[in-house]
N, CA, C and O atoms as CSV, one atom per row, in Angstrom:
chain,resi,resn,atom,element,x,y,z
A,1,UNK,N,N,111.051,102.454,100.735
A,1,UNK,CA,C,110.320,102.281,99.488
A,1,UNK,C,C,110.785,103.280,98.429
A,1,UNK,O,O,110.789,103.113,97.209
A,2,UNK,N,N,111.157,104.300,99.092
A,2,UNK,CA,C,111.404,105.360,97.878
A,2,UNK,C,C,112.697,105.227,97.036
A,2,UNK,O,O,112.919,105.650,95.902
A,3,UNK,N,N,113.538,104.493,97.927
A,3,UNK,CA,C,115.070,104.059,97.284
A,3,UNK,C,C,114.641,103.003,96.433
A,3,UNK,O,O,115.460,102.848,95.527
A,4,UNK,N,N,113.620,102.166,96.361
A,4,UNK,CA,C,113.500,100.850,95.705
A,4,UNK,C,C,112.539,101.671,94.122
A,4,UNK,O,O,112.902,101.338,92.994
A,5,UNK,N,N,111.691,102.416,94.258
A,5,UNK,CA,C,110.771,102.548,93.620
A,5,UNK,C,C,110.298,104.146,93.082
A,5,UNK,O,O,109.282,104.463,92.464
A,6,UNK,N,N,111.494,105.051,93.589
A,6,UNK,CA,C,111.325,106.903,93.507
A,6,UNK,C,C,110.188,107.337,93.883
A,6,UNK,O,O,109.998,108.554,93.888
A,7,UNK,N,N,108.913,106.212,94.388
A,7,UNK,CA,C,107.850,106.923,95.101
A,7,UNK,C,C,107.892,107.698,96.663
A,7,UNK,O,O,108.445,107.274,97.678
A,8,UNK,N,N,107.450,108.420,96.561
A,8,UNK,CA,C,107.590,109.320,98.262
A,8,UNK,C,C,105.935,108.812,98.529
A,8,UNK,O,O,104.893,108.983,97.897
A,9,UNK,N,N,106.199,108.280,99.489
A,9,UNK,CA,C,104.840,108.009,100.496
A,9,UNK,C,C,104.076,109.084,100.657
A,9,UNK,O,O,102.936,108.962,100.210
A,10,UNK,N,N,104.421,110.392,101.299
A,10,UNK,CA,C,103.631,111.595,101.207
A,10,UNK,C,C,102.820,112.450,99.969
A,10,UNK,O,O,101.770,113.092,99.990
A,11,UNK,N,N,103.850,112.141,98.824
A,11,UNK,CA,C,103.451,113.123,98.395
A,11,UNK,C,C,102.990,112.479,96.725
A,11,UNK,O,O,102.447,113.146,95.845
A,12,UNK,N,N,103.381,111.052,96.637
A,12,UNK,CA,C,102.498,109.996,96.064
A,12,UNK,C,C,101.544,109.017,96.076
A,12,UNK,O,O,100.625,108.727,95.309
A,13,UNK,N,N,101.838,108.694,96.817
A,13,UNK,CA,C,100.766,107.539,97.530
A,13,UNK,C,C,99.872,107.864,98.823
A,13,UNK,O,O,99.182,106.891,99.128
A,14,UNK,N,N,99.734,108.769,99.508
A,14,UNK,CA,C,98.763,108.875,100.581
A,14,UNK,C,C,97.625,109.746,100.439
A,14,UNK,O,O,96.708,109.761,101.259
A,15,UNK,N,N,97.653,110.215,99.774
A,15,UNK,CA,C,96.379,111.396,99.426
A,15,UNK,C,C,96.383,112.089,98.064
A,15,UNK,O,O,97.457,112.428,97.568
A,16,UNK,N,N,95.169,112.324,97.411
A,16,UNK,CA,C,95.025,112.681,95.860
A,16,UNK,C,C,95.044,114.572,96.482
A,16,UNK,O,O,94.472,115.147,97.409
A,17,UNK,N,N,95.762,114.906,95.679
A,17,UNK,CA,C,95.745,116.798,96.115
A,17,UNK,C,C,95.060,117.611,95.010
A,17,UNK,O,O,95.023,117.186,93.855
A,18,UNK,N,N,94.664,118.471,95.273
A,18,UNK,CA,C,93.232,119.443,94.610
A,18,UNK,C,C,92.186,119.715,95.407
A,18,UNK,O,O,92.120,119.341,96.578
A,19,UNK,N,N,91.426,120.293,94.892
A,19,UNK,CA,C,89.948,120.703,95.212
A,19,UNK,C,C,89.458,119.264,95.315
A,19,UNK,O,O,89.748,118.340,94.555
A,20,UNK,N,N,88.520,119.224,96.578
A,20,UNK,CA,C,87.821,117.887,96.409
A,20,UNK,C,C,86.834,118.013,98.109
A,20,UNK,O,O,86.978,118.651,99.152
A,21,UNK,N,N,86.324,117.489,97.832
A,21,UNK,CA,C,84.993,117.386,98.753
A,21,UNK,C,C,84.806,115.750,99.681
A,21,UNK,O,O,84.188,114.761,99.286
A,22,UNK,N,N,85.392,115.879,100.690
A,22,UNK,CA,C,85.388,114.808,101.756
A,22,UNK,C,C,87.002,113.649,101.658
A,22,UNK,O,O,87.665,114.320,100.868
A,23,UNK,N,N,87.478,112.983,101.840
A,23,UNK,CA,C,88.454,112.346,101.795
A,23,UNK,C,C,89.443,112.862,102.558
A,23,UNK,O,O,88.899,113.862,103.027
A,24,UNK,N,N,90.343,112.835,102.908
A,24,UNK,CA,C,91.589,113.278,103.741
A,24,UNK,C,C,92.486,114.547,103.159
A,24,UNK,O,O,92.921,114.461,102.011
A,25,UNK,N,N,92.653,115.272,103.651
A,25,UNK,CA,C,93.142,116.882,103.267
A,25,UNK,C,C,94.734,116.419,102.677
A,25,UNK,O,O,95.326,115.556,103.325
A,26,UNK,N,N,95.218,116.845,101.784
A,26,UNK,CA,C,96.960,116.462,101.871
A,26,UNK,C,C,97.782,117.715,102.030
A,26,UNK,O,O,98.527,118.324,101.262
A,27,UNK,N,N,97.528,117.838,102.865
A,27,UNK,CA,C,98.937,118.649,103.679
A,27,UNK,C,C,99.959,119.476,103.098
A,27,UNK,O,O,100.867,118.650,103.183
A,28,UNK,N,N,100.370,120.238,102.699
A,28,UNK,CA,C,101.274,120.859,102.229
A,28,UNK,C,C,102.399,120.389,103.669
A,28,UNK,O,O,103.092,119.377,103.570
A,29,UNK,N,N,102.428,121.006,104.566
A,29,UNK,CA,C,103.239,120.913,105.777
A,29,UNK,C,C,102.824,119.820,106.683
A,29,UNK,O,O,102.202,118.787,106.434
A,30,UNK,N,N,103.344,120.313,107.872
A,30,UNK,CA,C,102.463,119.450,109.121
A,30,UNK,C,C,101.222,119.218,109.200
A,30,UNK,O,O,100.428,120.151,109.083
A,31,UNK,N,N,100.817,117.997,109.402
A,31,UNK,CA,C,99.222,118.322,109.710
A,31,UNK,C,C,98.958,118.721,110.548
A,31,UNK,O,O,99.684,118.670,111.541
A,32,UNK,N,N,97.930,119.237,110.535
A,32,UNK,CA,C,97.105,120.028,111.603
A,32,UNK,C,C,95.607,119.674,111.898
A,32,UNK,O,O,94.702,120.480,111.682
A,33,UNK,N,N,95.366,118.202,112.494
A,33,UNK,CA,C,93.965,117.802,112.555
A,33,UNK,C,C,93.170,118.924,113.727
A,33,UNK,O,O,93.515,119.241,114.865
A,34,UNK,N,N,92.205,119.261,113.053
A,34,UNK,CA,C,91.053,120.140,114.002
A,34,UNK,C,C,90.054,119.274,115.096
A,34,UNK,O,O,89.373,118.252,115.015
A,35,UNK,N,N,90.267,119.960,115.827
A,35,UNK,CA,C,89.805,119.422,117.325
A,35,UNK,C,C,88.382,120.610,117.751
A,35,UNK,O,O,88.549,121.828,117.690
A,36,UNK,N,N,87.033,119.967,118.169
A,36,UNK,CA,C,85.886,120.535,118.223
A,36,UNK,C,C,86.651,121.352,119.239
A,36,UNK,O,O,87.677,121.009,119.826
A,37,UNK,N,N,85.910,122.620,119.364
A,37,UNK,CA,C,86.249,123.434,120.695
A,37,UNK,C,C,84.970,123.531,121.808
A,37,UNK,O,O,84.908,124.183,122.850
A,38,UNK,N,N,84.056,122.702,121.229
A,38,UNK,CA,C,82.102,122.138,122.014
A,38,UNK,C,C,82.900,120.903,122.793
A,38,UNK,O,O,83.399,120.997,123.914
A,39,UNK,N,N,82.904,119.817,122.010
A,39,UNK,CA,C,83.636,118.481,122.694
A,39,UNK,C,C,84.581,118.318,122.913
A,39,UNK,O,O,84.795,117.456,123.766
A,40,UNK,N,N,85.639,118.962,122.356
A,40,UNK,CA,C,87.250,118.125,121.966
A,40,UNK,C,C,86.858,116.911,120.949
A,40,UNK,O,O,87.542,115.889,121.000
A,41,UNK,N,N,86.362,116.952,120.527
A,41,UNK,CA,C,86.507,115.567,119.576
A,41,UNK,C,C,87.064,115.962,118.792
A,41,UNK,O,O,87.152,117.182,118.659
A,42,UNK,N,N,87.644,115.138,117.983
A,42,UNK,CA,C,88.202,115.025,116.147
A,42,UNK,C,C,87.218,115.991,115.555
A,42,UNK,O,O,86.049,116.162,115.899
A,43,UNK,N,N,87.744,116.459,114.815
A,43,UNK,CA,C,86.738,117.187,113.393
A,43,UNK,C,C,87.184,116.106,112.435
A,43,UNK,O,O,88.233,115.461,112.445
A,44,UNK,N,N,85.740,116.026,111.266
A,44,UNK,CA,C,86.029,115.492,109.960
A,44,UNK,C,C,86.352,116.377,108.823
A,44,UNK,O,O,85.924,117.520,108.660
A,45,UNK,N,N,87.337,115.575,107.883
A,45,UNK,CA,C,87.250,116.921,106.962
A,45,UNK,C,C,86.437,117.027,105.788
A,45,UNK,O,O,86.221,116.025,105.106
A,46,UNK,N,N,85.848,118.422,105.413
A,46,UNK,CA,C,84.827,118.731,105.145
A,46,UNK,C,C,84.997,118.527,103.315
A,46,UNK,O,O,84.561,117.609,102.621
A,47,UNK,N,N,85.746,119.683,102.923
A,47,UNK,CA,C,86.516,119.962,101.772
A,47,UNK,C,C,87.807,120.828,101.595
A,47,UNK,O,O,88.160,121.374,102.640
A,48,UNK,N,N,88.519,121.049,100.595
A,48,UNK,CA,C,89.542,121.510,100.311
A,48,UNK,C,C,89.736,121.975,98.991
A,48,UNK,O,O,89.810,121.339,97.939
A,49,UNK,N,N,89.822,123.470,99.269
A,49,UNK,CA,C,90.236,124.266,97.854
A,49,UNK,C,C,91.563,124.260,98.202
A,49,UNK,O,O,92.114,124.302,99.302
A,50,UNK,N,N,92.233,124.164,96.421
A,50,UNK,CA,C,93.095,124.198,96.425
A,50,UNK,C,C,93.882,125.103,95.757
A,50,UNK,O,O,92.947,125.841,95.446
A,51,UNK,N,N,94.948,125.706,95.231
A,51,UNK,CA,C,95.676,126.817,94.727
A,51,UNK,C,C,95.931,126.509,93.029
A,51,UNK,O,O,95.914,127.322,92.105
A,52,UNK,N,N,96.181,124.969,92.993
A,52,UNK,CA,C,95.834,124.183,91.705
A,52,UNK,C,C,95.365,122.860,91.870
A,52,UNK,O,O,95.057,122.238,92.886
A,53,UNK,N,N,95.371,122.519,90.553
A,53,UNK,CA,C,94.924,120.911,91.005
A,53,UNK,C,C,95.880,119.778,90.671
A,53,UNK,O,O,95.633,118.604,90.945
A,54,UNK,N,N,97.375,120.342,89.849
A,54,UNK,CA,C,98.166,119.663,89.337
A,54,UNK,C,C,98.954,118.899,90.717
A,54,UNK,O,O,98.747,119.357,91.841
A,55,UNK,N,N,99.728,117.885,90.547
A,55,UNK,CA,C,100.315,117.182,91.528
A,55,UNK,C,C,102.042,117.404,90.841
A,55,UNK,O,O,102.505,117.698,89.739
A,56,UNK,N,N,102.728,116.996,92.511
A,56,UNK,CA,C,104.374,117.406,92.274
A,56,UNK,C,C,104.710,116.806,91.245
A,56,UNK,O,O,104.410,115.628,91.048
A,57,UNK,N,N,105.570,117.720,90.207
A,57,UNK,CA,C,106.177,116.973,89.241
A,57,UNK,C,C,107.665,116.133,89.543
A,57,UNK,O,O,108.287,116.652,90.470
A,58,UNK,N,N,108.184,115.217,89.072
A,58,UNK,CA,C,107.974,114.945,87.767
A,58,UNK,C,C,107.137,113.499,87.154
A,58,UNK,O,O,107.161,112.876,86.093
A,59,UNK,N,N,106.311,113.356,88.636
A,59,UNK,CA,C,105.116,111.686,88.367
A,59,UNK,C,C,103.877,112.195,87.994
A,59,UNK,O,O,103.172,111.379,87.400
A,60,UNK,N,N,103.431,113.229,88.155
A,60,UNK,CA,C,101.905,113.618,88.245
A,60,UNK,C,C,101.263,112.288,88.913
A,60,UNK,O,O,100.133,112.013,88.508
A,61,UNK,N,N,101.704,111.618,89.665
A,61,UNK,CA,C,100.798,110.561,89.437
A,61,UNK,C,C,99.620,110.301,90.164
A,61,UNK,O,O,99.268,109.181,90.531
A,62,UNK,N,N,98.863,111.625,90.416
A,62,UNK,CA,C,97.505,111.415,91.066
A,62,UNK,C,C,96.931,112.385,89.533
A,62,UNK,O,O,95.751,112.299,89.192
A,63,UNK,N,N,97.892,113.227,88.767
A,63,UNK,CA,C,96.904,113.734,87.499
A,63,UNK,C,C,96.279,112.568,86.499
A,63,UNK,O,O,96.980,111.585,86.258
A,64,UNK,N,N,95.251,112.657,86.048
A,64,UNK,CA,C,94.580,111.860,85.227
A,64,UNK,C,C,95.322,111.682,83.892
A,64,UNK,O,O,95.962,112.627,83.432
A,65,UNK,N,N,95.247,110.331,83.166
A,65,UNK,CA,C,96.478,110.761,82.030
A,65,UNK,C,C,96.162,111.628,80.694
A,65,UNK,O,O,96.966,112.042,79.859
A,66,UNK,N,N,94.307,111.828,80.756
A,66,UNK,CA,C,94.211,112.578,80.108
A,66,UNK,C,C,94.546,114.096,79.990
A,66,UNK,O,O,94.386,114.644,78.899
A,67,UNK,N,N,95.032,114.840,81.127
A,67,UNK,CA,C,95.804,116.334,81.376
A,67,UNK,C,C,96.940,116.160,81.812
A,67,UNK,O,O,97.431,117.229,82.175
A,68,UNK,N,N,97.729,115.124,81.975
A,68,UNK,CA,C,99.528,115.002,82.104
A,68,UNK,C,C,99.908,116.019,81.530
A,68,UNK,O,O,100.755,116.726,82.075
A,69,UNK,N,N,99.170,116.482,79.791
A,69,UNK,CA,C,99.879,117.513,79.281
A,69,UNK,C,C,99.585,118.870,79.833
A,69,UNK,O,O,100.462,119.634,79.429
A,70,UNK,N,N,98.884,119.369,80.443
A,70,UNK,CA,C,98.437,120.538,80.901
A,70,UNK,C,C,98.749,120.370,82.397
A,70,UNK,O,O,98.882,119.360,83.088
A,71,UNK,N,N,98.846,122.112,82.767
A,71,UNK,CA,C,98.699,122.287,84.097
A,71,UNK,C,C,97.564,123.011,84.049
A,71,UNK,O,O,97.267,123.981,83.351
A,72,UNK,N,N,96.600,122.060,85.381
A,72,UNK,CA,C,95.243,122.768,85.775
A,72,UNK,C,C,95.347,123.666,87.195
A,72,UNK,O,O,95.667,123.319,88.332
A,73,UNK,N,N,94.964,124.893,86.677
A,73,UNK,CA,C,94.605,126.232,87.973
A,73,UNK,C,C,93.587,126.591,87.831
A,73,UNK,O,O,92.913,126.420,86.815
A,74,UNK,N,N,93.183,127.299,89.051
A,74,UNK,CA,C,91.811,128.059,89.255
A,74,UNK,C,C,91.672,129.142,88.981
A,74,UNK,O,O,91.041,129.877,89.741
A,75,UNK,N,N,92.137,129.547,87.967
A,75,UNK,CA,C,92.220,131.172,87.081
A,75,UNK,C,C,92.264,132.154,88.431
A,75,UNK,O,O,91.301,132.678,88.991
A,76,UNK,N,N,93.569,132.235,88.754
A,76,UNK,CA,C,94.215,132.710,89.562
A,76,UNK,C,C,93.584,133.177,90.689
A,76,UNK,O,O,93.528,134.384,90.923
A,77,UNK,N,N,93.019,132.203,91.537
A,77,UNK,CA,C,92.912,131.628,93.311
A,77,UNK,C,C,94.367,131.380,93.356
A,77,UNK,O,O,95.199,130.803,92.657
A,78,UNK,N,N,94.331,132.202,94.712
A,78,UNK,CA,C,95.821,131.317,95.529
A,78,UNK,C,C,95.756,131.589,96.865
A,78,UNK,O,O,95.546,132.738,97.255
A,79,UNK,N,N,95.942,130.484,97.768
A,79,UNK,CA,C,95.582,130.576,99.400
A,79,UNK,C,C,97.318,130.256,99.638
A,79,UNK,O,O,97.979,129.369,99.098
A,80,UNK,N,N,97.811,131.362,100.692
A,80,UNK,CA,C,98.523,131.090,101.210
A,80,UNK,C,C,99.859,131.567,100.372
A,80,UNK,O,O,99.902,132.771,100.122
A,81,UNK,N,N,101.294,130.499,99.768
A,81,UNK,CA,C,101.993,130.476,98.895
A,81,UNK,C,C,101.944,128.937,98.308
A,81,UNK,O,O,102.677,127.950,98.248
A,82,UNK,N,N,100.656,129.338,97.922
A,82,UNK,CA,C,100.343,128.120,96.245
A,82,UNK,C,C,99.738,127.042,97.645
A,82,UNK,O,O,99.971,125.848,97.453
A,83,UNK,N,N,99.169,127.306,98.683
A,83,UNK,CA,C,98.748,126.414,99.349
A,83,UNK,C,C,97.068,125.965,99.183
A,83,UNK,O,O,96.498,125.926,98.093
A,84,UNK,N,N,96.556,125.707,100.226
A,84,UNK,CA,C,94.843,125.596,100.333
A,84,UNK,C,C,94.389,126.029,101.175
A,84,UNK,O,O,95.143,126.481,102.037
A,85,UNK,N,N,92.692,126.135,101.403
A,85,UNK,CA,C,92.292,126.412,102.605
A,85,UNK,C,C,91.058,124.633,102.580
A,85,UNK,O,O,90.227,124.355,101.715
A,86,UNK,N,N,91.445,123.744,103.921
A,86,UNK,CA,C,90.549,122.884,104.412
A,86,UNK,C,C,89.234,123.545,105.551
A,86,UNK,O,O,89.412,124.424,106.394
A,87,UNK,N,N,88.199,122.965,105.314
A,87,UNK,CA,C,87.210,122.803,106.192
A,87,UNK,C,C,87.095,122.071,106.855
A,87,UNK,O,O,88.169,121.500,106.661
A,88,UNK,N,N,86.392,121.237,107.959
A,88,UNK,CA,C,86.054,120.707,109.139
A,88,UNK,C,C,85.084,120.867,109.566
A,88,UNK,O,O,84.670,122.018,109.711
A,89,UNK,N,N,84.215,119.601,109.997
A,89,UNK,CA,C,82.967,119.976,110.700
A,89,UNK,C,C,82.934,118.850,111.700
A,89,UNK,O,O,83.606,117.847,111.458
A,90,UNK,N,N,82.112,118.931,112.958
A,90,UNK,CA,C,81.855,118.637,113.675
A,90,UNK,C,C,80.525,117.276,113.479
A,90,UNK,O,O,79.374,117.698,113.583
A,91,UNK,N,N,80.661,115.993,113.256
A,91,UNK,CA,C,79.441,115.432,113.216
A,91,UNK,C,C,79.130,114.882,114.658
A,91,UNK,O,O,78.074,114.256,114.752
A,92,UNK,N,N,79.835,115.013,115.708
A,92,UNK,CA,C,78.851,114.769,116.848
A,92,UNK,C,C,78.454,115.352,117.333
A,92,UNK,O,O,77.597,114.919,118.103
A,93,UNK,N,N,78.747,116.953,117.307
A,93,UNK,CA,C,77.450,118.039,118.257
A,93,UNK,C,C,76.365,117.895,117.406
A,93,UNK,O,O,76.465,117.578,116.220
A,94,UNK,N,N,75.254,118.140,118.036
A,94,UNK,CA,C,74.286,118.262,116.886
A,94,UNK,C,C,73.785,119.707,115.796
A,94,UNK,O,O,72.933,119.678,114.908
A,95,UNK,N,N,74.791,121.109,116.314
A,95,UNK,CA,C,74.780,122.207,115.534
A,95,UNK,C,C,75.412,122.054,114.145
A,95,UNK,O,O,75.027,122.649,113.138
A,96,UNK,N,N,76.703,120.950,114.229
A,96,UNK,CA,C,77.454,120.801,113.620
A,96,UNK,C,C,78.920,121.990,113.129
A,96,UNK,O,O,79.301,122.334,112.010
A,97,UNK,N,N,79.509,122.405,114.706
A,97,UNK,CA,C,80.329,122.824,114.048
A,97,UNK,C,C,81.232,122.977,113.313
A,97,UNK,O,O,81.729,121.893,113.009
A,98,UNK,N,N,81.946,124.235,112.634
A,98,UNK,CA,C,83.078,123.761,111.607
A,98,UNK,C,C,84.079,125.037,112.006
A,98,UNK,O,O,83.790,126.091,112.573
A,99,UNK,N,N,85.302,124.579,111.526
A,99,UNK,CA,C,86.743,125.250,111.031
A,99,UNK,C,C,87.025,125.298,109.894
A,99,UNK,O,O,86.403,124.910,108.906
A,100,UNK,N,N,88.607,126.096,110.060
A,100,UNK,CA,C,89.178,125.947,108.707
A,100,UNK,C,C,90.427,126.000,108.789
A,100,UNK,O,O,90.932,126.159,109.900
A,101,UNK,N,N,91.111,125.900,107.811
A,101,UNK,CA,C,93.196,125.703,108.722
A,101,UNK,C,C,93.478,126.483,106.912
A,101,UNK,O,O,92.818,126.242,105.901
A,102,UNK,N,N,94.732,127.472,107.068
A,102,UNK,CA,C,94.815,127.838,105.902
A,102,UNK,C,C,96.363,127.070,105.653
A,102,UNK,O,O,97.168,127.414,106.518
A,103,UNK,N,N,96.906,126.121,104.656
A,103,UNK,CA,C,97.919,125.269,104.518
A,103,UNK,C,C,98.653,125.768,103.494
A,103,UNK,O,O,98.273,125.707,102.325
A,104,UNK,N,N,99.994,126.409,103.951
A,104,UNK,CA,C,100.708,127.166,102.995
A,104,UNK,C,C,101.839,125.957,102.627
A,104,UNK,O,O,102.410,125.215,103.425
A,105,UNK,N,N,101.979,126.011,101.057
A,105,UNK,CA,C,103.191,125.031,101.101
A,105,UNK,C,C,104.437,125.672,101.086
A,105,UNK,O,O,105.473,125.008,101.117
């Protein structure tokens, strides 16, 4: 697809990147899905701060077209090198535990 269309599957089309609260984490690197250490089950993910909220240039194409012209940061937060930190919680124990994975890009 990417030879037909310059989109990269990863890092256009599979996940919106920024700060955001529930939806699927996007990865800087490998993923790293969290596993309960009560059950072994899956963890869900919780939220994700991020280092900015701008997407790889030169598509922005998860930025809104109203800030294409700007780059948005978190008045200087930075996890990692320009990465995030995700959460995880547990919805089948009933304490509800959680993690966190720190994702350096």
């Amino acid at each position: 697809m990417e030879g037909q269309t310059g989109w990269d599957y990863r890092y256009h089309l599979s996940t919106a990147p920024g700060t955001k609260l529930g939806g699927y984490p996007g990865w800087g690197q490998d993923p790293q899905p969290a596993v309960c250490t009560r059950c072994d089950g899956p963890m869900e993910h919780l939220l994700t701060f991020e280092s900015d909220e701008g997407d790889a240039e030169p598509s922005r194409a998860w930025t809104p077209v109203e800030d294409r012209a700007v780059r948005l940061e978190h008045g200087g937060m930075m996890f990692g090198d320009m990465g995030g930190v995700c959460l995880f919680e547990c919805l089948t124990c009933p304490d509800r535990p959680h993690t966190h994975h720190v994702d350096c890009v």
